[in-house]
N, C-alpha and C positions, 0 to 999 in steps of 0.2 A: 376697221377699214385698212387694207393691205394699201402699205405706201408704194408710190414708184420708184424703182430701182435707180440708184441714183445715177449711171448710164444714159436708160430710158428717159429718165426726166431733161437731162441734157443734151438727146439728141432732140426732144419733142421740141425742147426751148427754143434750141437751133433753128430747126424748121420753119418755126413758130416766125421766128425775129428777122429770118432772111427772106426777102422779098423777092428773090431769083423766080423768077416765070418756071422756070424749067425746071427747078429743086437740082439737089443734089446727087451724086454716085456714092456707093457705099464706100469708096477709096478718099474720097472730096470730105464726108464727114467723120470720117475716122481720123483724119490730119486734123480737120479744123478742131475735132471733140480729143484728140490727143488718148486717142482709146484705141486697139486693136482694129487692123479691118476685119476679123473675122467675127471681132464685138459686136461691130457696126452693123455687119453682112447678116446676123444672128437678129438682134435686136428690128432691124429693119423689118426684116420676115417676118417675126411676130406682130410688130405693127399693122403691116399687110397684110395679114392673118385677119387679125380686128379691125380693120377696116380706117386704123388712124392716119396710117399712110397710103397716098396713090403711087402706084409705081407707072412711069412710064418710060419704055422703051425708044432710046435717042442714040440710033446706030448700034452702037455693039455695048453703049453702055445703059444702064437701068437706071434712072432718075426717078428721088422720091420725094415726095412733097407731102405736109402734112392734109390730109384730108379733111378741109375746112366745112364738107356738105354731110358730114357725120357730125352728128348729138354729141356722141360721146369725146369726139377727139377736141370739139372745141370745147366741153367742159375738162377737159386736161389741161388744155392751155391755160384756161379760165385760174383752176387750183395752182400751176407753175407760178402763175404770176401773181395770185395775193401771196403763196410763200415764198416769191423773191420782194415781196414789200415786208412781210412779217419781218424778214434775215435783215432789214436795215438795221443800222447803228449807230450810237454820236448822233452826232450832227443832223445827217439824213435825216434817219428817224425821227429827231425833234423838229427839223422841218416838215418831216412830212405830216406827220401829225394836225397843225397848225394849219397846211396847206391840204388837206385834206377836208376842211371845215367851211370849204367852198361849194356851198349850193348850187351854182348857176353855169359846173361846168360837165359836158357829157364825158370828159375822158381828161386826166391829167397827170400828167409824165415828165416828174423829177428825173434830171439828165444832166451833165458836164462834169464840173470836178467835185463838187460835194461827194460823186458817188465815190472817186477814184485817190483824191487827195486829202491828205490830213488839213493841209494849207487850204483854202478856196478863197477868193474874194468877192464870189455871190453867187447867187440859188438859181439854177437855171433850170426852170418850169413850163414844159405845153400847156396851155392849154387851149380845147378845144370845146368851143363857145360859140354862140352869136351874141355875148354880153361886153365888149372889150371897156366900156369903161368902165364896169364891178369890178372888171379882172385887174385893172391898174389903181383902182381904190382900194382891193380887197390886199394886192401886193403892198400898197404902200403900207397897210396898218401893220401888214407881217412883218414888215422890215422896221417898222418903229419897236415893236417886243424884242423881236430878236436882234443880232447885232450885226449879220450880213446883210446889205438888201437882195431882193427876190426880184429878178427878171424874166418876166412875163412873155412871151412867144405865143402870139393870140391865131390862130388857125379857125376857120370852121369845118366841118366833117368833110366836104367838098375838097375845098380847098389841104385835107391833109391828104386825100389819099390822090390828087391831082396832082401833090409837091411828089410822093410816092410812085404814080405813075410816072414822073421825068426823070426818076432817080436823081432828083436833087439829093447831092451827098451829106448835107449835112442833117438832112431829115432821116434819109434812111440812116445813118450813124447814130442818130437818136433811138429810131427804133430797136434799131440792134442794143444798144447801149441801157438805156434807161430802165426806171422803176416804173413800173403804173400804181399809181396813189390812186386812182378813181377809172372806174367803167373797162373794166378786164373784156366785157360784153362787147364796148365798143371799140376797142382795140384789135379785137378779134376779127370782128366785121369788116374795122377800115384793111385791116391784112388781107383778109378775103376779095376784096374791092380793088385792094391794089395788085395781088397776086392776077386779077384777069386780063 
């Protein structure tokens, strides 16, 4: 299997994580990917080629957005995002593990400073349920094993991509931010949902 260019997998992420209606200019993801525009302007086109990206035309500049009603691009995003869980380390990883052994949740996304700090003083976890009292039983047991507790941020699918639609900032920061530990599927979907 031909891997994606490690470029390509970081603009698709981009796309992927930011919820702007409008997407981005090849100039706008070249800053934020810290990658050439002519990288970006390259890479872009081939996507739009394959159908992973939609371009649209907004005055004089070309906005692209990953193209969430193609097969093939939501199983891209799908692969991005089990191997940014596989890339966990420490910590994370032995959380996530653990927190992953949660049956009763559709979508769940380890987020704060576990991902970013040696230091953390607890586990900040979506998830996205209609079970909240497993979810505060199932936390409780995880933080008796391990030696951080685990806080729990109980959403149901509605309600995440509703918080999404208001650009509530600290959901969309999640999005941007975080691992998905469980349902790549429905992650994908609530972006879609919340992208319209």
């Amino acid at each position: 299997m031909k891997m994606i260019p490690k470029n390509t997998a970081k603009l698709v992420r981009f796309l992927l994580r930011n919820i702007e209606g409008y997407g981005y200019n090849a100039n706008q993801i070249a800053k934020y990917l810290k990658i050439s525009v002519g990288s970006s302007f390259k890479i872009l086109k081939d996507l739009e080629r394959k159908r992973i990206v939609a371009a649209q035309r907004i005055g004089n500049a070309v906005n692209y957005n990953l193209n969430l009603d193609n097969p093939e691009a939501v199983k891209i995003g799908e692969l991005l995002l089990l191997e940014e869980k596989r890339l966990l380390r420490g910590y994370a990883k032995l959380y996530s593990e653990s927190l992953q052994e949660f049956q009763k949740g559709e979508l769940i996304i380890l987020f704060g400073s576990i991902l970013t700090k040696k230091e953390f003083n607890d586990v900040d976890v979506l998830f996205v349920t209609d079970k909240p009292r497993e979810v505060h039983d199932f936390c409780q047991e995880v933080s008796t094993i391990r030696t951080k507790p685990v806080v729990p941020l109980i959403l149901k699918k509605e309600g995440l991509i509703k918080e999404l639609n208001n650009r509530k900032e600290a959901i969309v920061s999640l999005i941007k931010e975080g691992v998905i530990l469980k349902g790549e599927s429905v992650f994908i979907e609530v972006i879609k949902n919340a992208k319209q």
